[in-house]
PDB file of N, CA, C and O in Angstrom, chain B, residues numbered from 101:
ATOM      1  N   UNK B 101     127.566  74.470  61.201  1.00  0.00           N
ATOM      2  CA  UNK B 101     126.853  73.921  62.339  1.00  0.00           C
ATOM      3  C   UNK B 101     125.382  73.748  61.969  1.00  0.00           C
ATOM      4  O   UNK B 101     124.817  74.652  61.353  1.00  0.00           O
ATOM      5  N   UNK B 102     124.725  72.619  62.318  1.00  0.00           N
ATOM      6  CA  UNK B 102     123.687  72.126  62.129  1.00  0.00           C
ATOM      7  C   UNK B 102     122.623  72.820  63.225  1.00  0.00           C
ATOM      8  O   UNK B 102     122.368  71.988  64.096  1.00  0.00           O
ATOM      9  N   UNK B 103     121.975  73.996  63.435  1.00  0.00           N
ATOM     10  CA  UNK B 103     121.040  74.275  63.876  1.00  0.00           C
ATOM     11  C   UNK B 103     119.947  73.378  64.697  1.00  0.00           C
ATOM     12  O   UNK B 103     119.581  73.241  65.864  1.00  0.00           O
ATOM     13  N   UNK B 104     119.662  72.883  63.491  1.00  0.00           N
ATOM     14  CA  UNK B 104     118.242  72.016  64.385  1.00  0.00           C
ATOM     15  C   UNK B 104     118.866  70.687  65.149  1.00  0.00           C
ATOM     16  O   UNK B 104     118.241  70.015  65.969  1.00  0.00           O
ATOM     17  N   UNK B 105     120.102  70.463  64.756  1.00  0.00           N
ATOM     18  CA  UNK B 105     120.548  69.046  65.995  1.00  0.00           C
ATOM     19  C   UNK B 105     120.806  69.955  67.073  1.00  0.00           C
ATOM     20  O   UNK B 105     120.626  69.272  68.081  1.00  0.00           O
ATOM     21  N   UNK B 106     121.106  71.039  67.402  1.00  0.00           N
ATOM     22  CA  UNK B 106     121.572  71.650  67.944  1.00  0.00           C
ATOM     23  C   UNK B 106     120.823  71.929  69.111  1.00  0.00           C
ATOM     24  O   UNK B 106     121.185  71.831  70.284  1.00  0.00           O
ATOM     25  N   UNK B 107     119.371  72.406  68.494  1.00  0.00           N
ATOM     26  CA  UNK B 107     118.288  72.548  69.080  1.00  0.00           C
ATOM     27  C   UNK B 107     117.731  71.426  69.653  1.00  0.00           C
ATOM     28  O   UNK B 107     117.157  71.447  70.742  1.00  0.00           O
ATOM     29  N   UNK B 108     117.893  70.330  68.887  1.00  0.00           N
ATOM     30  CA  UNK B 108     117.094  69.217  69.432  1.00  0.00           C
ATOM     31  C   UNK B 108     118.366  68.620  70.672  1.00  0.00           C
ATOM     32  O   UNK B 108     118.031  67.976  71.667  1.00  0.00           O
ATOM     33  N   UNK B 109     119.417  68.886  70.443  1.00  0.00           N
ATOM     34  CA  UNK B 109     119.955  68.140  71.737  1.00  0.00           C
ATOM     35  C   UNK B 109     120.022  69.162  73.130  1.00  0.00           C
ATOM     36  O   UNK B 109     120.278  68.875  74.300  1.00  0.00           O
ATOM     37  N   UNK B 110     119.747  70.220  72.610  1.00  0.00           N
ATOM     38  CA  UNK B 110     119.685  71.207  73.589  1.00  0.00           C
ATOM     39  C   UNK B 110     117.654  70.334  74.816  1.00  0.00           C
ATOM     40  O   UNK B 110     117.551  69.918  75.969  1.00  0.00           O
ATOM     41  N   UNK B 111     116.525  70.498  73.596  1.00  0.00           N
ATOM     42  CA  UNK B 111     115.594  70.220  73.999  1.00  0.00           C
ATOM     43  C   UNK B 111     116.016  68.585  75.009  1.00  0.00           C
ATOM     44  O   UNK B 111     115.805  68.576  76.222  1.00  0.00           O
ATOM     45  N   UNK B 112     116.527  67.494  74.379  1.00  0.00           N
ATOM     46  CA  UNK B 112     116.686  66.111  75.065  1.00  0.00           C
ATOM     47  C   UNK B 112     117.058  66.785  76.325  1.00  0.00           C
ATOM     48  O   UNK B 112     116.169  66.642  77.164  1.00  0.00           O
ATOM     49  N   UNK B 113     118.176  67.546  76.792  1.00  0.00           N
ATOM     50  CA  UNK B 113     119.212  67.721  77.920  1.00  0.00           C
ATOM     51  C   UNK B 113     118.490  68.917  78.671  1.00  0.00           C
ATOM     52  O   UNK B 113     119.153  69.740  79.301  1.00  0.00           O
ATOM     53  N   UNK B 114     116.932  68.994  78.572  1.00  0.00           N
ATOM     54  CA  UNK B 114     116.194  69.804  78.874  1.00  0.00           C
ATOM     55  C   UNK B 114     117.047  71.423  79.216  1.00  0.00           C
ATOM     56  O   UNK B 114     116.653  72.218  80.069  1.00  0.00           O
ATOM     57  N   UNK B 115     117.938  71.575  78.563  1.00  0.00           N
ATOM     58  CA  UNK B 115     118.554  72.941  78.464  1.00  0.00           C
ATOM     59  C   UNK B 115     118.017  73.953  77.674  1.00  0.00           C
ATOM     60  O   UNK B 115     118.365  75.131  77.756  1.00  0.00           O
ATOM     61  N   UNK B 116     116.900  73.374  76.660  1.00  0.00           N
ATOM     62  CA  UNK B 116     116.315  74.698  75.726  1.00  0.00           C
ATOM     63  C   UNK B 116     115.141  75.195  76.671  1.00  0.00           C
ATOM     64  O   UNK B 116     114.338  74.636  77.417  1.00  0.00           O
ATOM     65  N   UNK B 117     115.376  76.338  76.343  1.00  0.00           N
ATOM     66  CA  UNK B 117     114.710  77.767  77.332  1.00  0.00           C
ATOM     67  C   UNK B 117     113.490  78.172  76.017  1.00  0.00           C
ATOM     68  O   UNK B 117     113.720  78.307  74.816  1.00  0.00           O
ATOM     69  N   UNK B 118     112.307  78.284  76.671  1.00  0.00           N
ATOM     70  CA  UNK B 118     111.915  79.190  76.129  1.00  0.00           C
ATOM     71  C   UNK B 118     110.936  80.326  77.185  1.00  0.00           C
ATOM     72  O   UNK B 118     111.017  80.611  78.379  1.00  0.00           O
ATOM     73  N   UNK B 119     110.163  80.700  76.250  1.00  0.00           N
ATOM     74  CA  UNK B 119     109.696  82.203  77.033  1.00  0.00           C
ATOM     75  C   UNK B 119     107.965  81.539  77.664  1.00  0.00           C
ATOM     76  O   UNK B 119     107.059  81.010  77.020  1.00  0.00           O
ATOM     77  N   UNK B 120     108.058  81.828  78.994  1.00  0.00           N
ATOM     78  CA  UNK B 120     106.433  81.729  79.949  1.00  0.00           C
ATOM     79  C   UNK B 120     105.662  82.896  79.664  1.00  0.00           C
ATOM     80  O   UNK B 120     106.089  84.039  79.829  1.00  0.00           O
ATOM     81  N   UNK B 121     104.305  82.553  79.153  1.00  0.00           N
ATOM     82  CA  UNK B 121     103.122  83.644  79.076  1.00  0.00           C
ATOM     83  C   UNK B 121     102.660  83.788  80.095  1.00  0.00           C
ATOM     84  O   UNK B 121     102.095  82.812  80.589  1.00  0.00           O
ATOM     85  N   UNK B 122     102.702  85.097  80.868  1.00  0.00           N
ATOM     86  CA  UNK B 122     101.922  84.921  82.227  1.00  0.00           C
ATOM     87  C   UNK B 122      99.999  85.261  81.530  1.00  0.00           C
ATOM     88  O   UNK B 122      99.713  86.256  80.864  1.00  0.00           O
ATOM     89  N   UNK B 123      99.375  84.582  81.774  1.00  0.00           N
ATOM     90  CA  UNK B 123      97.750  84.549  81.833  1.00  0.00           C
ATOM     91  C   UNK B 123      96.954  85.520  82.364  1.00  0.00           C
ATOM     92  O   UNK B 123      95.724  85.503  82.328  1.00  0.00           O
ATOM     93  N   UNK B 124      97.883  86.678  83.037  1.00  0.00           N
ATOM     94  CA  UNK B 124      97.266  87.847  84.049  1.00  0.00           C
ATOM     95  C   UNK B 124      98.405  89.109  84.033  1.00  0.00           C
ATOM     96  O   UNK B 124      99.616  89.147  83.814  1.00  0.00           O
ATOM     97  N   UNK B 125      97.624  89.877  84.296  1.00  0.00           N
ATOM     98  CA  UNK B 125      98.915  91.393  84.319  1.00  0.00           C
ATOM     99  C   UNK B 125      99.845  91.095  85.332  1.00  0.00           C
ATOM    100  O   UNK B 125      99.859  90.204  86.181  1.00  0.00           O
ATOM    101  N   UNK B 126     100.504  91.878  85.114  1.00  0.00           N
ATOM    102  CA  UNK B 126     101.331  92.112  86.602  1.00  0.00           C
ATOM    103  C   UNK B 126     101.122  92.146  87.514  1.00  0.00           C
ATOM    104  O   UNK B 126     100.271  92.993  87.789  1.00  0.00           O
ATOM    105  N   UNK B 127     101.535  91.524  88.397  1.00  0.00           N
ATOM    106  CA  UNK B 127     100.917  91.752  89.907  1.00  0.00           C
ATOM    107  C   UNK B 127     101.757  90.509  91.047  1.00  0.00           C
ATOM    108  O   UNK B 127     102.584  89.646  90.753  1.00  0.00           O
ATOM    109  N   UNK B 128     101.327  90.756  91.999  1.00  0.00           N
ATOM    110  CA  UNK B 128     102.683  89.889  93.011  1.00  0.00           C
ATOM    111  C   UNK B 128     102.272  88.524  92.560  1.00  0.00           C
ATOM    112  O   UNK B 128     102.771  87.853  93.463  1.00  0.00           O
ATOM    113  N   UNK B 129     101.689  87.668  91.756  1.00  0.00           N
ATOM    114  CA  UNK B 129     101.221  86.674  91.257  1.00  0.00           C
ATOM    115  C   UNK B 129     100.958  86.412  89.986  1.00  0.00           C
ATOM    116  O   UNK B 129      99.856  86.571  89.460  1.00  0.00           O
ATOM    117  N   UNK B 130     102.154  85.920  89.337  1.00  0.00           N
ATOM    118  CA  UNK B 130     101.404  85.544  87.889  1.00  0.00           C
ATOM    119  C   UNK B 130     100.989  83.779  87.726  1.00  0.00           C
ATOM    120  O   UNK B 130     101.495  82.767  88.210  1.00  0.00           O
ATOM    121  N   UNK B 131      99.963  83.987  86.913  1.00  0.00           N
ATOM    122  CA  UNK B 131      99.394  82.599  86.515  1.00  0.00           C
ATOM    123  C   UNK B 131     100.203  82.140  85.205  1.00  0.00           C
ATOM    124  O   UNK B 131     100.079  82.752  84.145  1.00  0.00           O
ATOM    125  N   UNK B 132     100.764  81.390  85.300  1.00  0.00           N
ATOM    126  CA  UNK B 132     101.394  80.679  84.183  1.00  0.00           C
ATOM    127  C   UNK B 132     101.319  78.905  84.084  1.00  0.00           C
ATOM    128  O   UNK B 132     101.658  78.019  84.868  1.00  0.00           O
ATOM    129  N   UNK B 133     100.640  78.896  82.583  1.00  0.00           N
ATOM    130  CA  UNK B 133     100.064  77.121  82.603  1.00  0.00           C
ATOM    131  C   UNK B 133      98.973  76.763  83.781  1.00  0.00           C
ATOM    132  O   UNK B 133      98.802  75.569  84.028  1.00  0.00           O
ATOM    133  N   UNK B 134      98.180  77.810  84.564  1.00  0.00           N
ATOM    134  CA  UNK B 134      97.491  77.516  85.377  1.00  0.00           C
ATOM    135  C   UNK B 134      98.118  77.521  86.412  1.00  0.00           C
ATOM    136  O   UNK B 134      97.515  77.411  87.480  1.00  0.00           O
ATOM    137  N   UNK B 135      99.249  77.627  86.373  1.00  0.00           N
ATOM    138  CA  UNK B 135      99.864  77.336  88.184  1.00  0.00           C
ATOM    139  C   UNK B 135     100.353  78.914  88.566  1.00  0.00           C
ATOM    140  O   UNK B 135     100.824  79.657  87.705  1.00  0.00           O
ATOM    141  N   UNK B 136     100.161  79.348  90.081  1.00  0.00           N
ATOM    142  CA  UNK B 136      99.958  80.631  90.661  1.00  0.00           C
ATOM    143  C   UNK B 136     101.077  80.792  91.178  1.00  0.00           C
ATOM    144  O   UNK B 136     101.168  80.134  92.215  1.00  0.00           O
ATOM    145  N   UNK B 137     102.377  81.619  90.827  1.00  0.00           N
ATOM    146  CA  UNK B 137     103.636  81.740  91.052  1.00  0.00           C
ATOM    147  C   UNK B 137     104.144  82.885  91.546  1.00  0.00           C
ATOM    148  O   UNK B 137     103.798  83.698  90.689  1.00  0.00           O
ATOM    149  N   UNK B 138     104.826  83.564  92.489  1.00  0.00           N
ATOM    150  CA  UNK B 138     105.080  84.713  92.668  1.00  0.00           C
ATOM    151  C   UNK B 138     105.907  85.242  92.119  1.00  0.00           C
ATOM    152  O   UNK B 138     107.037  84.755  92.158  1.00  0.00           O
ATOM    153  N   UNK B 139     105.640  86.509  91.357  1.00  0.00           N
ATOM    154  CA  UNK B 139     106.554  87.127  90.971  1.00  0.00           C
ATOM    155  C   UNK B 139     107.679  87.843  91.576  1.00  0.00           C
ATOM    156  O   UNK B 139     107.711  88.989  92.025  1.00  0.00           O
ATOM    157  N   UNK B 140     108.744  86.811  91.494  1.00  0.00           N
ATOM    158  CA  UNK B 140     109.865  87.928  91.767  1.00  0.00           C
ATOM    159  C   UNK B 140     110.794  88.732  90.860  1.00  0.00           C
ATOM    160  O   UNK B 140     111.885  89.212  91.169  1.00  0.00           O
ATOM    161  N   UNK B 141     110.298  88.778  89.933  1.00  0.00           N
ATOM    162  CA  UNK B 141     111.075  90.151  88.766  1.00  0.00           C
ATOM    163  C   UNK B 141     109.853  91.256  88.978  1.00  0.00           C
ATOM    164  O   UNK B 141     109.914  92.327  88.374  1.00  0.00           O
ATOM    165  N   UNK B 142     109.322  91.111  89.400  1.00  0.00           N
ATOM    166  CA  UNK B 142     108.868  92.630  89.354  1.00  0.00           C
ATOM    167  C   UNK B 142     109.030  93.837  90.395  1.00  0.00           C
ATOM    168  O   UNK B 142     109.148  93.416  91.546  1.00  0.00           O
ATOM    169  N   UNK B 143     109.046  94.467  90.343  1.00  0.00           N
ATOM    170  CA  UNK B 143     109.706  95.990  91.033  1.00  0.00           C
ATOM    171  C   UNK B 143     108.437  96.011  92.513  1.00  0.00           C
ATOM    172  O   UNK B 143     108.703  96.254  93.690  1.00  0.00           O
ATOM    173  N   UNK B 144     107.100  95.673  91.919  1.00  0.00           N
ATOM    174  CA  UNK B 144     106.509  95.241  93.506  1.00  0.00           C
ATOM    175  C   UNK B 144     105.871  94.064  93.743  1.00  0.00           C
ATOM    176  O   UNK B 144     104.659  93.948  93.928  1.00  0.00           O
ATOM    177  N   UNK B 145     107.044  92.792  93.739  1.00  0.00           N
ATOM    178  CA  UNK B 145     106.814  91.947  94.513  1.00  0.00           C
ATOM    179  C   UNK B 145     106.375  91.682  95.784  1.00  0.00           C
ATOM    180  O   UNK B 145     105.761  90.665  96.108  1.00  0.00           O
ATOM    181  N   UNK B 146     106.785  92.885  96.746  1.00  0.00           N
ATOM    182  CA  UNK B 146     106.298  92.854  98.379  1.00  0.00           C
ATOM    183  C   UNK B 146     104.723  93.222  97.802  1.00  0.00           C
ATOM    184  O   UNK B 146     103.989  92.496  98.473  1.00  0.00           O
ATOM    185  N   UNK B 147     103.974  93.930  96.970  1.00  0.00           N
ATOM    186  CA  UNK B 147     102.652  94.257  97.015  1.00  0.00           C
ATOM    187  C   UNK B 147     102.504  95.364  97.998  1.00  0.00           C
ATOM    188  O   UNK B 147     101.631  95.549  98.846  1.00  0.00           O
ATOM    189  N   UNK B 148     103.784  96.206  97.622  1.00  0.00           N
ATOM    190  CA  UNK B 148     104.319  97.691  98.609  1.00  0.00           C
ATOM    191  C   UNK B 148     103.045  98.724  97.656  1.00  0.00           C
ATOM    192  O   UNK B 148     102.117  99.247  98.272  1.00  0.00           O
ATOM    193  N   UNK B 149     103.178  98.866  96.326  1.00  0.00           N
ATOM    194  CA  UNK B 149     102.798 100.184  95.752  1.00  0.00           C
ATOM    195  C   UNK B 149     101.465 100.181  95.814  1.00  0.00           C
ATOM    196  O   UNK B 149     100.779 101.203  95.809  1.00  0.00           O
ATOM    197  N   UNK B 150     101.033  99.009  95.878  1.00  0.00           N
ATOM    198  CA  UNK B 150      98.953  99.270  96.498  1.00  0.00           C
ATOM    199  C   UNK B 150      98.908  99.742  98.218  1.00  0.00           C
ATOM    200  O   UNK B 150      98.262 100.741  98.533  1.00  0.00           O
ATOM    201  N   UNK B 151      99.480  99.115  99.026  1.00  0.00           N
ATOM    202  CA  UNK B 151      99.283  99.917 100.161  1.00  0.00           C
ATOM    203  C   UNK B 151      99.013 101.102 100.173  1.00  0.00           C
ATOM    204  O   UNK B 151      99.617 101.943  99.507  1.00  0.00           O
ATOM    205  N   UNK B 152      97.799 101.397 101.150  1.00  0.00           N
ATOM    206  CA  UNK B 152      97.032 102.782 101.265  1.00  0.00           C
ATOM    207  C   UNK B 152      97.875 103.433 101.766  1.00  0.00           C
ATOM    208  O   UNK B 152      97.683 104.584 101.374  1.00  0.00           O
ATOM    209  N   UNK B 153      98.759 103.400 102.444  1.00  0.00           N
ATOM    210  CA  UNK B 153      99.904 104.508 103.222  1.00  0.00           C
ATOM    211  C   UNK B 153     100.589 104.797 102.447  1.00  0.00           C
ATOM    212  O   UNK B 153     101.045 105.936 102.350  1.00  0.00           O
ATOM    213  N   UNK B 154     100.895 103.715 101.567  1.00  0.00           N
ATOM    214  CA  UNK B 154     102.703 104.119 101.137  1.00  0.00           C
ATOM    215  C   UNK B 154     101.964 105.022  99.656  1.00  0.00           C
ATOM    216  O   UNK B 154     102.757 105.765  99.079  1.00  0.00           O
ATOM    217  N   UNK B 155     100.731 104.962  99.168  1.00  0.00           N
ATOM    218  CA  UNK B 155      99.933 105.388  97.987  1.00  0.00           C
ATOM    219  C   UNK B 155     100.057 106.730  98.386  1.00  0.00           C
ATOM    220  O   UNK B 155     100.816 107.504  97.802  1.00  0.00           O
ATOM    221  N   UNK B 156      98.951 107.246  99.906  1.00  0.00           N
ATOM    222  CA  UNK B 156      98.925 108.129 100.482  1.00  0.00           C
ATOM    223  C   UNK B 156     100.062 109.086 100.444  1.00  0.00           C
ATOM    224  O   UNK B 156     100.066 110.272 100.116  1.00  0.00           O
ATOM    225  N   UNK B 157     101.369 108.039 100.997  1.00  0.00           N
ATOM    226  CA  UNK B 157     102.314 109.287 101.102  1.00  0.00           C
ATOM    227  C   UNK B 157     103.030 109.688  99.863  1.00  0.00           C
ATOM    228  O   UNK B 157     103.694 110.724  99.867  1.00  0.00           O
ATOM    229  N   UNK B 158     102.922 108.749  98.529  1.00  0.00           N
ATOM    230  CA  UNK B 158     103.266 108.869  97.327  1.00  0.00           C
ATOM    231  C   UNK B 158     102.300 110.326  97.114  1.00  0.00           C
ATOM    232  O   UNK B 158     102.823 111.439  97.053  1.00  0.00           O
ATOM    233  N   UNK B 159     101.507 110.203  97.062  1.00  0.00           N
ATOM    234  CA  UNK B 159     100.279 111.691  96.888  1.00  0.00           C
ATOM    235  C   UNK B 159     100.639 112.796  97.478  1.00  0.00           C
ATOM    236  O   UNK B 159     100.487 113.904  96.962  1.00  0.00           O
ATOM    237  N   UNK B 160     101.190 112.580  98.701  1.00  0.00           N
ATOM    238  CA  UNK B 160     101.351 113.708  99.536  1.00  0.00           C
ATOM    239  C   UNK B 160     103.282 114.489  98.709  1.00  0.00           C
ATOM    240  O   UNK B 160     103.643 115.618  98.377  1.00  0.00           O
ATOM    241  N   UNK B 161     103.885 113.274  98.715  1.00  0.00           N
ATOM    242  CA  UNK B 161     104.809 114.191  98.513  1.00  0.00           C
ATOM    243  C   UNK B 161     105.448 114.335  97.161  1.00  0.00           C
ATOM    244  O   UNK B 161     106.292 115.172  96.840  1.00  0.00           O
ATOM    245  N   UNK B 162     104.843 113.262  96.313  1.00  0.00           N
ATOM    246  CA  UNK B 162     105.157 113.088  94.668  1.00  0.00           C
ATOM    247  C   UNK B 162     105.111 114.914  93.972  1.00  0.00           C
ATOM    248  O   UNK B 162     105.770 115.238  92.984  1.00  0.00           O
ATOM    249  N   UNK B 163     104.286 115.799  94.676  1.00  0.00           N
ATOM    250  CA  UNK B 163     103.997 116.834  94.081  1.00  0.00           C
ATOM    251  C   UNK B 163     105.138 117.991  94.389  1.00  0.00           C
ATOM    252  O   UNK B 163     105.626 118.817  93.617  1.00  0.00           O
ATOM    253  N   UNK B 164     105.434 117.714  96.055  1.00  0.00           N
ATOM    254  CA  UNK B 164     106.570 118.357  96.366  1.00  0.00           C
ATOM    255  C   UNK B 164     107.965 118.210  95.472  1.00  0.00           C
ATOM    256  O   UNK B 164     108.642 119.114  94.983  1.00  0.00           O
ATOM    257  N   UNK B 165     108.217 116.449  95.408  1.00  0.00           N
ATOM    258  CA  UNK B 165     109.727 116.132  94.708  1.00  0.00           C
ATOM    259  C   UNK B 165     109.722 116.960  92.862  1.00  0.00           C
ATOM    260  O   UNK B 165     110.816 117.276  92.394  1.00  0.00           O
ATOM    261  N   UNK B 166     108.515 117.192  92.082  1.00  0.00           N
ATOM    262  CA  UNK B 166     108.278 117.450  90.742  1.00  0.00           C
ATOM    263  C   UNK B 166     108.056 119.192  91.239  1.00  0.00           C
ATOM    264  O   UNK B 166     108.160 119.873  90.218  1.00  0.00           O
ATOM    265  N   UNK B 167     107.885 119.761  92.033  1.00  0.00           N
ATOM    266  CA  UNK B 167     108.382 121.072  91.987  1.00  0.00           C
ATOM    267  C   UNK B 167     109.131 121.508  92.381  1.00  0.00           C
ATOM    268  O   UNK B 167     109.210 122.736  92.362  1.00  0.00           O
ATOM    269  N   UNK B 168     110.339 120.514  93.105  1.00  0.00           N
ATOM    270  CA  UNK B 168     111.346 120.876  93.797  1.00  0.00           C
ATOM    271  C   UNK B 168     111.984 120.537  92.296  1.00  0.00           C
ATOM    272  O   UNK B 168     113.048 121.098  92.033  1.00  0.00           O
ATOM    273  N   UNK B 169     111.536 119.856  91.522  1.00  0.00           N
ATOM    274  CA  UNK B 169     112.781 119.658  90.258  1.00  0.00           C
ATOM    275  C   UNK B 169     112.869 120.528  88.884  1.00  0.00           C
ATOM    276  O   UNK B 169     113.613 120.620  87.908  1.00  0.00           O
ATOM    277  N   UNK B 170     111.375 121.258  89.507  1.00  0.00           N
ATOM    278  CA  UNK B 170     111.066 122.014  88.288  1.00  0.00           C
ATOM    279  C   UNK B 170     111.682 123.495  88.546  1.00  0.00           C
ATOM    280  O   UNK B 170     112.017 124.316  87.692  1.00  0.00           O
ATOM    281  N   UNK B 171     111.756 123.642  90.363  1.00  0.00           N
ATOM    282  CA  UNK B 171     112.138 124.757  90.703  1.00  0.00           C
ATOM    283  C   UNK B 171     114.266 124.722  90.248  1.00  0.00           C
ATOM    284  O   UNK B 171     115.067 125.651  90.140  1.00  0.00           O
ATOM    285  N   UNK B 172     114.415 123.434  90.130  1.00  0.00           N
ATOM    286  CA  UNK B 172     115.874 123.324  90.135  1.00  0.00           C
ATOM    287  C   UNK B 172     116.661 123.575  88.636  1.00  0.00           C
ATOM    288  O   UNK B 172     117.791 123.986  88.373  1.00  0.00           O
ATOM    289  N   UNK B 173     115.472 123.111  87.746  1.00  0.00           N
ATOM    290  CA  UNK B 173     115.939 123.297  86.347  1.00  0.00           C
ATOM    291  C   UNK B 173     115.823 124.690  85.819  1.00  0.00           C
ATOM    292  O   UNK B 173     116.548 125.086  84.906  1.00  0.00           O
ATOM    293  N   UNK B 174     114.786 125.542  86.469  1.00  0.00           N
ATOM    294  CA  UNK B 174     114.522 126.881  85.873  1.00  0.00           C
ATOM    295  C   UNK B 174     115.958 127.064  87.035  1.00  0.00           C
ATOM    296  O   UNK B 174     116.850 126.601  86.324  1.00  0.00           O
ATOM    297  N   UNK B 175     116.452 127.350  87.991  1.00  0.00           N
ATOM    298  CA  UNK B 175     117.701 127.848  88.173  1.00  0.00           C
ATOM    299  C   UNK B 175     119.194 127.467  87.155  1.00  0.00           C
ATOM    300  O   UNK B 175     120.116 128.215  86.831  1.00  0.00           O
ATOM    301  N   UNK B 176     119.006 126.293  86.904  1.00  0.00           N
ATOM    302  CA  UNK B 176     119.855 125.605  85.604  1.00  0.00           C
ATOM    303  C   UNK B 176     119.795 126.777  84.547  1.00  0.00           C
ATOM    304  O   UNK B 176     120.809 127.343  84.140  1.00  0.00           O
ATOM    305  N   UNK B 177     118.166 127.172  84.030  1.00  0.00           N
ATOM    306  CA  UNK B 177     118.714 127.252  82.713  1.00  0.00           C
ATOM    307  C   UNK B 177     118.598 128.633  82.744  1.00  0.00           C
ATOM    308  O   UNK B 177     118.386 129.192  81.668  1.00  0.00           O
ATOM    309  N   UNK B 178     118.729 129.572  84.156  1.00  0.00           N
ATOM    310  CA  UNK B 178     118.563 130.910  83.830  1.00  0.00           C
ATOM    311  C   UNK B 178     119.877 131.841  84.057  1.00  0.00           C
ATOM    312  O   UNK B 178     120.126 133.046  84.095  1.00  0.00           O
ATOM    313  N   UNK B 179     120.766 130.283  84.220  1.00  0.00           N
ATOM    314  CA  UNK B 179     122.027 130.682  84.480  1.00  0.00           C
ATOM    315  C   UNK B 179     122.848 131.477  82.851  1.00  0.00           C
ATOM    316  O   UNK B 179     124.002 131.903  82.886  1.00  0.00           O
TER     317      UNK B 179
END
């Protein structure tokens, strides 16, 4: 099989894929080729994990869930 016809009829039948540079980090908006697109592959598309509440309550209880797991493994391993 001939590779590059392969490729090139893929490119005519606009079926060849390639990979978009987004121009900016992550965030509910990437810039790609200049044009401002929303990201929907990313995990915070809603623009949930900057909210001051939902941050807030990440703070408040992130510390509880990591000693409730630390308290769970020392019972694990003192078995």
């Amino acid at each position: 099989m001939d590779f590059s016809k392969k490729l090139s009829s893929l490119k005519q039948s606009h079926l060849y894929r390639s990979r978009k540079i987004s121009e900016n980090t992550q965030n509910t908006q990437l810039i790609i080729n200049g044009q401002s697109l929303i990201n929907f592959c990313s995990n915070d598309y809603l623009s949930l994990a900057k909210h001051p509440k939902i941050k807030q309550g990440v703070d408040k209880h992130a510390s509880l869930i990591f000693a409730d797991n630390l308290n769970s493994n020392k019972v694990l391993f003192t078995k």
